[in-house]
Backbone as CSV, one residue per row, in Angstrom:
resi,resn,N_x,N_y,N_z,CA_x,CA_y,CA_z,C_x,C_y,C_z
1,UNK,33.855,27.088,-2.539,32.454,26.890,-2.155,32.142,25.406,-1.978
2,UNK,32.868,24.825,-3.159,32.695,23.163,-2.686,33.132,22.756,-1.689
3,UNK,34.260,23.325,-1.515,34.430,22.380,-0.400,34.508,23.016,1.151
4,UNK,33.732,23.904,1.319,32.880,24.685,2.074,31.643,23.424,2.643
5,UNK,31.161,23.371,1.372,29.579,22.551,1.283,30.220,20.777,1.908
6,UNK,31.463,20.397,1.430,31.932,19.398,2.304,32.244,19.234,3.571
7,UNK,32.511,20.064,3.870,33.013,20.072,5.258,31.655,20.332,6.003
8,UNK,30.788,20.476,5.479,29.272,21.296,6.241,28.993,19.984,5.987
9,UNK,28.924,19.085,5.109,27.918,17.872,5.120,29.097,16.914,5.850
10,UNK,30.445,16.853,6.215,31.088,15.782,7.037,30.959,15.986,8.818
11,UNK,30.970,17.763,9.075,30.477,17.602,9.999,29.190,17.599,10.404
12,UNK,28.039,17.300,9.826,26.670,16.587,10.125,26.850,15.263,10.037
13,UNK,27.654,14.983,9.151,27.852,13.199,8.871,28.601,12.912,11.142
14,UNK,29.488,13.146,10.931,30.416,13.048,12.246,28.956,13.375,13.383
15,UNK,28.734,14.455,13.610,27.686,14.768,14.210,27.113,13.638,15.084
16,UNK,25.668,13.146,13.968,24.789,12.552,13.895,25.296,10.971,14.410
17,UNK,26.607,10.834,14.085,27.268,9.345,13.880,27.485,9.110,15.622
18,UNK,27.811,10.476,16.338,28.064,10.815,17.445,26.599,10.314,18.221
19,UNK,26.005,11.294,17.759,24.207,11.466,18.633,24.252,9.934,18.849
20,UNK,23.785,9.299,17.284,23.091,7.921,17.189,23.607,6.991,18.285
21,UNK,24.790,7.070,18.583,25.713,6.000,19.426,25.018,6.479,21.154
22,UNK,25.221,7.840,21.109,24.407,8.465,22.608,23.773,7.582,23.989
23,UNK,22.717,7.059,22.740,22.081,5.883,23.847,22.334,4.942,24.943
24,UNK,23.364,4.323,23.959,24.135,3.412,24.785,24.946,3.957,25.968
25,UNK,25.808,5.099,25.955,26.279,6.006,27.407,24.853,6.041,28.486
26,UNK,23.850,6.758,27.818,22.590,6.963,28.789,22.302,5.825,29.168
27,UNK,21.713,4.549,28.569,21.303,3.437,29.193,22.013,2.986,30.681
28,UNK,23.812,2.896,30.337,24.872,2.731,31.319,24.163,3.434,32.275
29,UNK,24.194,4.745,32.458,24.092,5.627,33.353,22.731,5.644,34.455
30,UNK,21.618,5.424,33.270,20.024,5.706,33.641,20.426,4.358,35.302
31,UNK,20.937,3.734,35.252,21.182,2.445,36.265,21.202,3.386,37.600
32,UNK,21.764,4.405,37.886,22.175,4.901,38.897,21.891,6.461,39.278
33,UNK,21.216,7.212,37.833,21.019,8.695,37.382,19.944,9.426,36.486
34,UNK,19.051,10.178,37.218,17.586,10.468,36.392,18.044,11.020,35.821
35,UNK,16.980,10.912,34.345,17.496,11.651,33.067,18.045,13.214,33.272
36,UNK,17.146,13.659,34.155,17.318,15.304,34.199,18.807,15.651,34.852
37,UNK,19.381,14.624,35.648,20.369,15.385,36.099,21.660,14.277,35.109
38,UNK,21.735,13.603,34.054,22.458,12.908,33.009,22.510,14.372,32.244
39,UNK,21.781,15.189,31.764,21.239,16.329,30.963,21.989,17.942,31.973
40,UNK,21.856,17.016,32.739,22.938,19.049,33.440,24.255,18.409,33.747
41,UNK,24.684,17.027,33.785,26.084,17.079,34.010,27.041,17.221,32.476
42,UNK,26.335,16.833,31.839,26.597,16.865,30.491,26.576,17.911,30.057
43,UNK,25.966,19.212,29.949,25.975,20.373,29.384,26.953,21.370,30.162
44,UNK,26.970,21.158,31.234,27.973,22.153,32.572,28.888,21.245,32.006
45,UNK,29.692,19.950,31.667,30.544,19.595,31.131,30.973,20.420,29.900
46,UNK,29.958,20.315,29.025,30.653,20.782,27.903,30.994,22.951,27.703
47,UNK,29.758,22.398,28.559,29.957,24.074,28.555,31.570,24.443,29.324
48,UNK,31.658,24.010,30.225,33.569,24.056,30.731,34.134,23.657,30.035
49,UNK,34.052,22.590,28.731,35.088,22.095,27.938,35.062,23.312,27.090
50,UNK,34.045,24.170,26.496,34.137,25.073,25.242,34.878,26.001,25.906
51,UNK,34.631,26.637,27.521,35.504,27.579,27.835,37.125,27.597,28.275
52,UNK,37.151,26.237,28.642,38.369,25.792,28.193,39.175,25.881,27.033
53,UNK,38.559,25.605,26.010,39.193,25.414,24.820,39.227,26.994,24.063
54,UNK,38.029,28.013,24.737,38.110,29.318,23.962,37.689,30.098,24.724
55,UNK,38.774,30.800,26.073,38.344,31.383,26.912,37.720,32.920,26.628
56,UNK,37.937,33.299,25.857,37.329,34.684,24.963,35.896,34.468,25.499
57,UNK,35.541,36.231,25.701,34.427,36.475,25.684,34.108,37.464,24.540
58,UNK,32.609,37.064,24.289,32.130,37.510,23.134,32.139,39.390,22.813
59,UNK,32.312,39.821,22.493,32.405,41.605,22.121,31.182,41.842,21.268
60,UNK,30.477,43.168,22.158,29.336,44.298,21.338,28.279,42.983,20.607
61,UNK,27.618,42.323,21.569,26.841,41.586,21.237,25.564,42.963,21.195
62,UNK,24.524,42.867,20.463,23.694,43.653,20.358,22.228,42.839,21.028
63,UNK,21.351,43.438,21.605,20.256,42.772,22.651,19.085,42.116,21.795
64,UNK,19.263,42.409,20.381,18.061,41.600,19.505,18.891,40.102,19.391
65,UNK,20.821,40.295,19.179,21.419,38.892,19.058,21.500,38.203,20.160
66,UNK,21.312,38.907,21.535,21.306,38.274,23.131,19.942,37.182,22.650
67,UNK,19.213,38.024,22.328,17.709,37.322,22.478,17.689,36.072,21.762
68,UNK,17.979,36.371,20.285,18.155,34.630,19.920,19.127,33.818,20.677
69,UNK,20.233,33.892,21.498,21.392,33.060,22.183,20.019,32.787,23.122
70,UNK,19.553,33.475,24.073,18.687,32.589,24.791,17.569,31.962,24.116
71,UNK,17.002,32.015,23.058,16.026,31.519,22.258,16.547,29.766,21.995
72,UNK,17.205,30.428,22.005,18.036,28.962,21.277,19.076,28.146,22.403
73,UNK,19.067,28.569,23.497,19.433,28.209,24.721,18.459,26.845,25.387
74,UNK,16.981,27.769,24.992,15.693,27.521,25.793,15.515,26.265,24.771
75,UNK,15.557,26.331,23.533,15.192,25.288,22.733,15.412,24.355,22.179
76,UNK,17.306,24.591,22.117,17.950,23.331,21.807,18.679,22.449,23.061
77,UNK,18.567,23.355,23.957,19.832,22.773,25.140,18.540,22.405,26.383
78,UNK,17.789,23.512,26.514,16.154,23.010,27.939,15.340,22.063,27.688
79,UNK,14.708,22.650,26.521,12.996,22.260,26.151,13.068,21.229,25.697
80,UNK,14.026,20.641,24.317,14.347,19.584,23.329,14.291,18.253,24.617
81,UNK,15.400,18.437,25.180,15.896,17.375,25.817,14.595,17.137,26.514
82,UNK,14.514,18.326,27.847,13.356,17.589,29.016,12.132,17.001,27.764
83,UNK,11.716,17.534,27.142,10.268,16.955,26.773,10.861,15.531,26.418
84,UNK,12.008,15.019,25.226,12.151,13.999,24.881,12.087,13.312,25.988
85,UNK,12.759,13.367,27.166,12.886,12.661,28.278,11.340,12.114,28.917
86,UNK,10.653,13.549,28.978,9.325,12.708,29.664,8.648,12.430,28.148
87,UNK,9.192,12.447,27.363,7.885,11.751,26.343,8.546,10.318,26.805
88,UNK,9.588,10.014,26.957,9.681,8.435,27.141,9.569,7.710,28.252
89,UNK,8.397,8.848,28.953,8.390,7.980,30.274,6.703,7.866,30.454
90,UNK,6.344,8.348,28.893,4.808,8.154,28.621,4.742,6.682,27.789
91,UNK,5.706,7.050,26.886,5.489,6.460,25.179,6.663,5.440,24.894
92,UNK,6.522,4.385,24.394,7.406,3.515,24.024,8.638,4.317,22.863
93,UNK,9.819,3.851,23.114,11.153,4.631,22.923,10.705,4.410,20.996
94,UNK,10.072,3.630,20.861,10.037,3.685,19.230,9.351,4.633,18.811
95,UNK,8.307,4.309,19.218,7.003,6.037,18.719,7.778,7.241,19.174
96,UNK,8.856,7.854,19.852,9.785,8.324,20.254,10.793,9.062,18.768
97,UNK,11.379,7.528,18.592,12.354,7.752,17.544,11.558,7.863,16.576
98,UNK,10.221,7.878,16.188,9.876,7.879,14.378,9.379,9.716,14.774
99,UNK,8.585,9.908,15.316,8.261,11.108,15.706,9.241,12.160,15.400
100,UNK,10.316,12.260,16.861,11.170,12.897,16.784,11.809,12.996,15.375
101,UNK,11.817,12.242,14.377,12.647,12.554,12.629,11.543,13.203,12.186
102,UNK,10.830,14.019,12.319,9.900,14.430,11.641,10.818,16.338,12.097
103,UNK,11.186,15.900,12.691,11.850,17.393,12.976,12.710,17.791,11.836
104,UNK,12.876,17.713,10.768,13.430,18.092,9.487,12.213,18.552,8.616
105,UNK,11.160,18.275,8.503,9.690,18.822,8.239,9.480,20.071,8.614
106,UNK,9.538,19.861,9.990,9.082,21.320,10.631,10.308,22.293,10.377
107,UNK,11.865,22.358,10.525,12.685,23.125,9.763,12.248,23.555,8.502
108,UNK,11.600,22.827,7.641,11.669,23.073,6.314,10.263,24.474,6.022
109,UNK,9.411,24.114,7.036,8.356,25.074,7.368,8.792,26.043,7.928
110,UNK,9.531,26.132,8.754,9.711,27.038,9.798,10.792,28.094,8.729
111,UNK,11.512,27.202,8.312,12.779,28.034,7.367,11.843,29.004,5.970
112,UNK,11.201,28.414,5.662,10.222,29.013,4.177,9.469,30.145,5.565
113,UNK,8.807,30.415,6.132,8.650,31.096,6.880,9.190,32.381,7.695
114,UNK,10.685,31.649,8.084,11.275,32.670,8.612,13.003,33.125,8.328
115,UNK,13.574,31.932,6.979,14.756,32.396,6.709,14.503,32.605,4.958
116,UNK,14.533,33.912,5.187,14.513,34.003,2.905,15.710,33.316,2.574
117,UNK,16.668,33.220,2.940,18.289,33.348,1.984,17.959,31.492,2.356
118,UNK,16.899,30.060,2.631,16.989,29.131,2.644,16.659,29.040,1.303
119,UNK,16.117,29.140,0.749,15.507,29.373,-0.936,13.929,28.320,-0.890
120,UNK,13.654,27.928,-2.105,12.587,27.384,-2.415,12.745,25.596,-2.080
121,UNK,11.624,25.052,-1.286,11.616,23.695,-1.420,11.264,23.105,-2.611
122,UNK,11.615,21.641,-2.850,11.362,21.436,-4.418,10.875,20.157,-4.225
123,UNK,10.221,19.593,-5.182,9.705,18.427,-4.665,10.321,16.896,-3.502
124,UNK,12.320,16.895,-4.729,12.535,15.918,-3.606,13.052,15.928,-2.262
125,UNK,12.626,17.070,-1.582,13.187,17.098,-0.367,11.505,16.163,0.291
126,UNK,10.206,16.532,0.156,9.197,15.763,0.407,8.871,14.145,0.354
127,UNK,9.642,13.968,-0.946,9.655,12.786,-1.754,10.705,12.005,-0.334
128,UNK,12.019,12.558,-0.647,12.587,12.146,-0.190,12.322,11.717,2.053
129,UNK,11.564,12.863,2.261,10.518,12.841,3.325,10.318,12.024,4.110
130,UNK,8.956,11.736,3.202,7.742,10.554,2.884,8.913,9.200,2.911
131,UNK,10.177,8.832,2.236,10.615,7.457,2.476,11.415,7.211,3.451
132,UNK,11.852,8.192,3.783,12.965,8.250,5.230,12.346,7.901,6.383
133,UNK,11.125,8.673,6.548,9.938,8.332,7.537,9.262,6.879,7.214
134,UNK,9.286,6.066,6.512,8.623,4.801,6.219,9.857,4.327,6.763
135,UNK,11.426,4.131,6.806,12.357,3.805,6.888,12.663,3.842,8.483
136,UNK,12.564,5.053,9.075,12.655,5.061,10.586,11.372,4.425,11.079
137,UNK,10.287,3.970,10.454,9.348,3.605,11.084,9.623,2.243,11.308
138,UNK,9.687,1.614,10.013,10.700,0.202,10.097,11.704,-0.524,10.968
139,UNK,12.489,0.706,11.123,13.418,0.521,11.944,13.264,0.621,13.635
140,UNK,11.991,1.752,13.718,11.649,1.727,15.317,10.865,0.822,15.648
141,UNK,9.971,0.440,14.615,8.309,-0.851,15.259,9.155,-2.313,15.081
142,UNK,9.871,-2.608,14.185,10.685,-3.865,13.589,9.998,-4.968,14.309
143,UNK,8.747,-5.200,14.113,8.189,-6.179,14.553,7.323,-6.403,15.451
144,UNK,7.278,-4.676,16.349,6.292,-4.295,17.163,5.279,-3.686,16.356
145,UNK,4.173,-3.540,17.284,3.150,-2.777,17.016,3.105,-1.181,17.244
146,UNK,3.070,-0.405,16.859,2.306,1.270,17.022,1.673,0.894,18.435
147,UNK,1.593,1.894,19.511,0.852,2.069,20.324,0.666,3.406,20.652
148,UNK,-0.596,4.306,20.570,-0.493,5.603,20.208,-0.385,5.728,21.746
149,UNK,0.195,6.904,22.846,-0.342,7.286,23.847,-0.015,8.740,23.722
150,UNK,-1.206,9.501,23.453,-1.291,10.405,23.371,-0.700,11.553,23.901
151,UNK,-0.539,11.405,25.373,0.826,12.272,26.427,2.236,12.212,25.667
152,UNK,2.526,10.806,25.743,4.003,10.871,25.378,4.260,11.631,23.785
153,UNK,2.847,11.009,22.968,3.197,11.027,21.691,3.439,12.912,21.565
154,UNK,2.514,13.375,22.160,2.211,14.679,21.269,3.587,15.408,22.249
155,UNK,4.142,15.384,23.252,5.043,15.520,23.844,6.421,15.442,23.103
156,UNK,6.569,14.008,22.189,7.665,13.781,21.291,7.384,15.039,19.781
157,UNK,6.451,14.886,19.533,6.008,16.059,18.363,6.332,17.373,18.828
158,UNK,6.089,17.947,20.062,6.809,19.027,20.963,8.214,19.092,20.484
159,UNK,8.716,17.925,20.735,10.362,18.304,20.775,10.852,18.168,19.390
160,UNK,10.408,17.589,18.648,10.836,17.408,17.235,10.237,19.385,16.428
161,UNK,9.415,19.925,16.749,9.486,21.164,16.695,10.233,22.216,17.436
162,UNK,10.518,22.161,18.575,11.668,22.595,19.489,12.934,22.574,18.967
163,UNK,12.820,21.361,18.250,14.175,21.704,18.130,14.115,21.952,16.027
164,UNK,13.068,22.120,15.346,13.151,22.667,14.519,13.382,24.171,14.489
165,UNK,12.893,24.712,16.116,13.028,26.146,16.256,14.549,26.191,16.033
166,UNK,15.216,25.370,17.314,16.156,25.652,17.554,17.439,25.640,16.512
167,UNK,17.118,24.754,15.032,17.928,24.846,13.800,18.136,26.244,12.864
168,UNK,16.676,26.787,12.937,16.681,28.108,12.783,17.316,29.263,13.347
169,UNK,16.768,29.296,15.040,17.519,29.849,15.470,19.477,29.974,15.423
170,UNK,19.836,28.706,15.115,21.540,28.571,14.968,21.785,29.624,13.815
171,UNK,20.476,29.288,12.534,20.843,29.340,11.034,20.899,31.355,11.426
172,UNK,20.347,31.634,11.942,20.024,33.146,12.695,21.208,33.384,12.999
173,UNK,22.083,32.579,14.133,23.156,33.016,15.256,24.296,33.172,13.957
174,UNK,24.141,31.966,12.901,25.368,31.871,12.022,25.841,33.094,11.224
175,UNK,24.772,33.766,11.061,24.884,35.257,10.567,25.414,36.529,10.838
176,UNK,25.456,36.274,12.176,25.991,37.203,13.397,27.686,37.345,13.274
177,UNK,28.462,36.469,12.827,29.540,36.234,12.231,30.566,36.246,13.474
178,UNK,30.173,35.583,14.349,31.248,35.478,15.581,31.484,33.357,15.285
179,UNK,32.562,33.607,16.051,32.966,31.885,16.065,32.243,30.783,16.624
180,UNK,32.572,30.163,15.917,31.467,28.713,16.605,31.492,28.101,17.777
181,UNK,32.666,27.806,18.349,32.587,27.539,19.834,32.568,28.682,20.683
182,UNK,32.265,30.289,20.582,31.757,31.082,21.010,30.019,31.232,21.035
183,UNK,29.936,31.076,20.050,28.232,30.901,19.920,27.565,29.675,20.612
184,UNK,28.227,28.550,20.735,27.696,27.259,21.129,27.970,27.415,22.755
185,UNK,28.778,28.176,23.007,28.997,28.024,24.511,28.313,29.080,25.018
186,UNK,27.758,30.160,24.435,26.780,31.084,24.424,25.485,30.543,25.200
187,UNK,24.937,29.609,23.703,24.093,28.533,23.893,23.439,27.798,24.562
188,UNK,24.856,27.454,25.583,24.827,26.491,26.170,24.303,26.682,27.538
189,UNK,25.349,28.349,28.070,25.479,29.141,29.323,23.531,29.132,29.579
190,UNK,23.226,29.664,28.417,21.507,30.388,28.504,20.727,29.068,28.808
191,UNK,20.826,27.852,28.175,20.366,26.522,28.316,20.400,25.681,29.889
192,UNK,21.765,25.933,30.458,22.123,25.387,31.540,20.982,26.245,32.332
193,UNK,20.971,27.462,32.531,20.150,28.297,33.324,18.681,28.136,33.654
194,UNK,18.110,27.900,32.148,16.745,27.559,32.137,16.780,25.978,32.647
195,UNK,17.530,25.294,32.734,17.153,23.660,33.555,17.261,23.865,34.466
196,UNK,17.752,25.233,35.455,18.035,25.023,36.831,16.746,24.836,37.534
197,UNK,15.695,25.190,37.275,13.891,25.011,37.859,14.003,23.731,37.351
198,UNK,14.192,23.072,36.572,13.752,21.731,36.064,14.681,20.715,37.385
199,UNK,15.124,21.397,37.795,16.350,20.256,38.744,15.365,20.045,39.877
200,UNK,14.886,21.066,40.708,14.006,21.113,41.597,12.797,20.006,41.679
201,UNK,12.181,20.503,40.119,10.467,19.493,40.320,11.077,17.906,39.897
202,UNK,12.237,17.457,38.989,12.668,16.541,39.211,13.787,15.513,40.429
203,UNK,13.815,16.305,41.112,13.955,15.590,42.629,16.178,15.270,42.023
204,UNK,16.610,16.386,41.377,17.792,16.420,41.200,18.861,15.772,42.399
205,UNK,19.499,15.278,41.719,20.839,15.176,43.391,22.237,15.194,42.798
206,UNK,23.075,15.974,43.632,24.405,16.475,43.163,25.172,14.786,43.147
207,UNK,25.732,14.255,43.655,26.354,13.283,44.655,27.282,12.520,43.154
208,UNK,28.240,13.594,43.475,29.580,13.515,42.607,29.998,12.007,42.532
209,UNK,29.839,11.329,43.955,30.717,10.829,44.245,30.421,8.841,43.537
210,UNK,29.646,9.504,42.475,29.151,8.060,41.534,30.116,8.023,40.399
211,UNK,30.497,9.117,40.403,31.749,9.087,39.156,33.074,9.042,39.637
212,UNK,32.998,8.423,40.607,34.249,7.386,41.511,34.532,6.225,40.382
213,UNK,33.151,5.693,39.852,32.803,4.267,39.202,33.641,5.029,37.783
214,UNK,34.324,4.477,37.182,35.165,4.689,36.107,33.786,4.344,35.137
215,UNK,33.317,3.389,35.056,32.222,3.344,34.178,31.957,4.463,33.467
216,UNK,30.525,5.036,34.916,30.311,6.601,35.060,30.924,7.681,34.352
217,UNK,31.705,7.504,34.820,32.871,8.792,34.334,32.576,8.988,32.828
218,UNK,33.680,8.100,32.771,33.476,7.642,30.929,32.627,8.047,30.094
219,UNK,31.348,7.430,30.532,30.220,7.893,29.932,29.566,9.026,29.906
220,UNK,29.895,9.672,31.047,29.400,10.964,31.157,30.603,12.219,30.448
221,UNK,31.579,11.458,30.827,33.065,12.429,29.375,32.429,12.274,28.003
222,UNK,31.682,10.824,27.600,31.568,10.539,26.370,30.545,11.874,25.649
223,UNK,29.532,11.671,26.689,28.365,12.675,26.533,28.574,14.175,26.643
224,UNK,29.121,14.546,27.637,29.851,16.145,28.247,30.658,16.496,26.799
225,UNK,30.993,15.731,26.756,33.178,16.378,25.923,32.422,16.208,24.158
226,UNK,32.155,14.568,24.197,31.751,14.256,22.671,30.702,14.416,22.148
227,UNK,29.429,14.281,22.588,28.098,14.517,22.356,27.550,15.813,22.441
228,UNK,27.801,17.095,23.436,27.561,18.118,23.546,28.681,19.006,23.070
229,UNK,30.316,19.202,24.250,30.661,20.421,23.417,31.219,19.919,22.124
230,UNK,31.625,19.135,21.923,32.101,19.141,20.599,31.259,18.928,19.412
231,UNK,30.041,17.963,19.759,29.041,17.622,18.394,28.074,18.956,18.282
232,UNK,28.191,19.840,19.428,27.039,21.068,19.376,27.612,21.915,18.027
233,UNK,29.307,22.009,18.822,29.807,23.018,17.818,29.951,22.540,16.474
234,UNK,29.963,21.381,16.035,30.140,20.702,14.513,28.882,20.984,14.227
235,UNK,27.503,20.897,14.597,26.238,20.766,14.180,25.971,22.208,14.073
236,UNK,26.095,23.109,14.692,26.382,24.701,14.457,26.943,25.063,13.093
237,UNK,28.193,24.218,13.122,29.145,24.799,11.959,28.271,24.714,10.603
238,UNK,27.796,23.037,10.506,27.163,22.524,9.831,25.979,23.256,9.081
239,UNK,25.074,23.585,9.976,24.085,24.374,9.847,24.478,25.947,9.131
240,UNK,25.993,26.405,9.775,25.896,27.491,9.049,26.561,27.751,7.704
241,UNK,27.205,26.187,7.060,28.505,25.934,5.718,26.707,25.132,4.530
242,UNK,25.433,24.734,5.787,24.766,23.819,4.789,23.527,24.700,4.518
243,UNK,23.002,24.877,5.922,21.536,25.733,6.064,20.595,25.086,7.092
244,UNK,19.974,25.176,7.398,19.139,24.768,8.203,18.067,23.608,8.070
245,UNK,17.905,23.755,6.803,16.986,22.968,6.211,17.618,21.407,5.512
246,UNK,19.203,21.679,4.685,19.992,20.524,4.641,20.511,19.550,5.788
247,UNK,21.136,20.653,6.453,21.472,20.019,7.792,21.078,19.169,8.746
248,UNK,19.016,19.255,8.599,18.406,18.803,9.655,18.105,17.163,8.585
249,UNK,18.543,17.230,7.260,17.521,15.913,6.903,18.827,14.819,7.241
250,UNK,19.454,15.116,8.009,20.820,14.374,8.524,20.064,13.632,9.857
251,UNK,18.830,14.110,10.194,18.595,13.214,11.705,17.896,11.788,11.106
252,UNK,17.236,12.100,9.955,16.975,10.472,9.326,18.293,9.498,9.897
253,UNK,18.971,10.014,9.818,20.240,8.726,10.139,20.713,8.384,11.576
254,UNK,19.879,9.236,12.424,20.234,8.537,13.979,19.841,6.841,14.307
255,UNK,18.246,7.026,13.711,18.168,5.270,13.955,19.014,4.614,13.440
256,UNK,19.664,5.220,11.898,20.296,3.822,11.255,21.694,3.856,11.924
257,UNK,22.459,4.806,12.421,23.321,4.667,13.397,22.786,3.664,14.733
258,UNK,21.590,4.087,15.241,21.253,3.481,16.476,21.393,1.863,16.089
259,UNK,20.484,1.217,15.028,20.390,-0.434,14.315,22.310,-0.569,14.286
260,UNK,23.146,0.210,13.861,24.504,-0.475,13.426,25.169,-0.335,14.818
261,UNK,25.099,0.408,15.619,25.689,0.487,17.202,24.953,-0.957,18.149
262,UNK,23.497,-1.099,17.908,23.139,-2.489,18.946,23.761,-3.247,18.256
263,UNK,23.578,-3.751,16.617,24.511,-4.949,16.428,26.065,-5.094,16.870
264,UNK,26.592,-4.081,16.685,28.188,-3.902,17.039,28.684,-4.207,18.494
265,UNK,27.966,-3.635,18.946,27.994,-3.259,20.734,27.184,-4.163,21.327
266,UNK,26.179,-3.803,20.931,25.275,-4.892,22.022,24.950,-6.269,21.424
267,UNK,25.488,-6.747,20.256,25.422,-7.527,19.751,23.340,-8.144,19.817
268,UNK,22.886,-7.204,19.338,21.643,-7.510,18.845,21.663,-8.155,17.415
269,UNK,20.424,-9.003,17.536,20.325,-9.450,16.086,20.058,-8.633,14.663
270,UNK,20.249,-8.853,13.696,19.641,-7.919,12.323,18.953,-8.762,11.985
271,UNK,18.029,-7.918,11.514,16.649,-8.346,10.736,16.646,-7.423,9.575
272,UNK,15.990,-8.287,8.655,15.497,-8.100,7.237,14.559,-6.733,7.468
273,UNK,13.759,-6.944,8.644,13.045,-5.154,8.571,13.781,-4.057,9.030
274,UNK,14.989,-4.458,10.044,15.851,-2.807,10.309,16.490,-2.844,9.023
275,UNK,17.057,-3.990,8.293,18.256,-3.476,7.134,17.199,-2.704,6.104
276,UNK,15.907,-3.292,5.690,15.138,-2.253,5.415,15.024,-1.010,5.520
277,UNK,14.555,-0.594,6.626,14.229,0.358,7.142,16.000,1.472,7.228
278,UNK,16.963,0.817,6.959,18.256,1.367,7.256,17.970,1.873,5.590
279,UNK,18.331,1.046,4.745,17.851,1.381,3.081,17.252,2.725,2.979
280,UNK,15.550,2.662,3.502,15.243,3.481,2.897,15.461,4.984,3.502
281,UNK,15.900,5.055,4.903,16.133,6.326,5.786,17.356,6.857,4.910
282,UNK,18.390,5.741,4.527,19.327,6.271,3.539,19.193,6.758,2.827
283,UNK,17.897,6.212,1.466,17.881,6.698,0.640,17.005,8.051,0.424
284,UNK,15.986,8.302,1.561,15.412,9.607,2.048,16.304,10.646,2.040
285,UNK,17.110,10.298,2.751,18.329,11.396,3.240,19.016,11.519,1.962
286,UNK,19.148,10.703,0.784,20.000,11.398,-0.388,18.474,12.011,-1.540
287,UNK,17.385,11.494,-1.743,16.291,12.130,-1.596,16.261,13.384,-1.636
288,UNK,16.699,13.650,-0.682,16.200,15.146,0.257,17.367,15.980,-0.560
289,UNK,18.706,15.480,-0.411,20.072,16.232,-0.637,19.715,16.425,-1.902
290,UNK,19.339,15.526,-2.976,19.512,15.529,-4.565,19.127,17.113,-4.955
291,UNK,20.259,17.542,-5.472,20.075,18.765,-6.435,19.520,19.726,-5.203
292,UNK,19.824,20.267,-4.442,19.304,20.372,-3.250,19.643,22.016,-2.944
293,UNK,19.563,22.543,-4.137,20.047,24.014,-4.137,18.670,24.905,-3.642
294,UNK,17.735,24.143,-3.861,16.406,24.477,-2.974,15.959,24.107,-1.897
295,UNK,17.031,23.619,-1.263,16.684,22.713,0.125,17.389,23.010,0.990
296,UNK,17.794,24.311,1.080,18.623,25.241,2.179,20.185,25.735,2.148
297,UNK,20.473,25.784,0.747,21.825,26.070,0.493,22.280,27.128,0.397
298,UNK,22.468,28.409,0.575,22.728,29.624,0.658,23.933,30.441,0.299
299,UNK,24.966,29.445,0.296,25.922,29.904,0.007,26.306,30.582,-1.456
């Protein structure tokens, strides 16, 4: 069982370590490629890498378990992404990132609600909350100001619940007791489908022929291969060795991945308020974990 519960918290650790870095591929890319179609080459990527790797098709799926695969199609792979995307074409990318971590909140609601076997919340998953969120806030304003804009903002609050659905929904699929890169490529198939209308009103364009640029490529393998099929299926696994509710207080740590990737990579400066703000998202996130047999552990 322990080391069940390890492997569930290394692949969220791996995961997340993955996501946080993300940015930097998209930035490359955004030069030459609207978000919406960065978001379908990447998922039709991974989605061919999972069927690659596990050409099996799924057996005697039953039509109440169809329904969550597209539930969770629509919410972690459609809805999540496009809204994040146009929230940042309302709202400054920081009010963005503090927002969006609030999506471990709404799991924790959504799970007391709709998964019994998550058990009881206990105080320090809140505790722990409340400082993670002072910590990503730190880390996203670091010297800026808050600027509320209401479109983008409540747009980012959209997706940080979207995709609290969509943790649930996995914690749902994990039960079903079929394999993980079967379920994720499930996932993925139902997800790709619902963006195909989104390609249209965003003025989509095929034109392969940009990933001539090795750059390109790269980055879009990084995202396709590493960020989707492979971090989907670890974050799946994760969710179903941790719970839904452990699993998600792992997104506290995208900014502090994001602060250690600009210094590394982009050689940005550190400041006394991100190493802050890195501190306390850390210490939120162990916060949350402490004694944490009420904070979505099931096993």
């Amino acid at each position: 069982m322990g080391n069940r519960r390890s492997a569930g918290h290394l692949a969220a650790l791996f995961t997340i370590i993955i996501w946080g870095t993300t940015f930097i591929s998209t930035k490359v890319l955004l030069t030459d490629f609207k978000p919406v179609e960065i978001l379908f080459f990447r998922f039709v990527m991974g989605f061919a890498a999972l069927f690659l790797v596990c050409p099996h098709r799924m057996k005697r799926v039953e039509r109440k378990q169809e329904l969550t695969f597209v539930l969770a199609g629509l919410c972690g792979i459609c809805l999540y992404y496009l809204l994040e995307n146009i929230a940042l074409t309302y709202t400054m990318a920081s009010n963005v990132g503090v927002i969006i971590s609030v999506a471990p909140f709404f799991t924790a609601v959504l799970s007391r609600l709709f998964l019994k076997s998550e058990g009881k919340l206990r105080a320090n998953f809140f505790i722990g909350f409340v400082v993670a969120m002072a910590g990503v806030a730190l880390i996203s304003f670091n010297g800026s100001r808050m600027e509320l804009n209401p479109a983008g903002d409540l747009l980012a609050v959209l997706a940080a619940f979207v995709w609290a659905c969509y943790s649930i929904l996995t914690r749902k699929i994990s039960s079903f007791g079929y394999p993980v890169i079967l379920t994720t490529r499930r996932t993925f198939f139902y997800g790709i489908l619902f963006m195909v209308p989104a390609l249209f009103l965003f003025d989509f364009e095929v034109r392969l022929e940009r990933f001539a640029d090795m750059t390109y490529l790269l980055n879009i393998l990084y995202l396709g291969l590493g960020a989707s099929a492979l971090c989907f299926a670890t974050w799946n696994l994760a969710v179903k060795r941790l719970g839904a509710v452990r699993t998600s207080v792992y997104i506290y740590m995208v900014p502090v991945i994001t602060v250690v990737t600009s210094v590394l990579v982009l050689k940005e400066p550190v400041t006394w308020v991100s190493v802050m703000g890195t501190v306390l998202a850390v210490a939120g996130l162990f916060l949350s974990e402490y004694n944490g047999k009420g904070s979505g552990n099931s096993e």
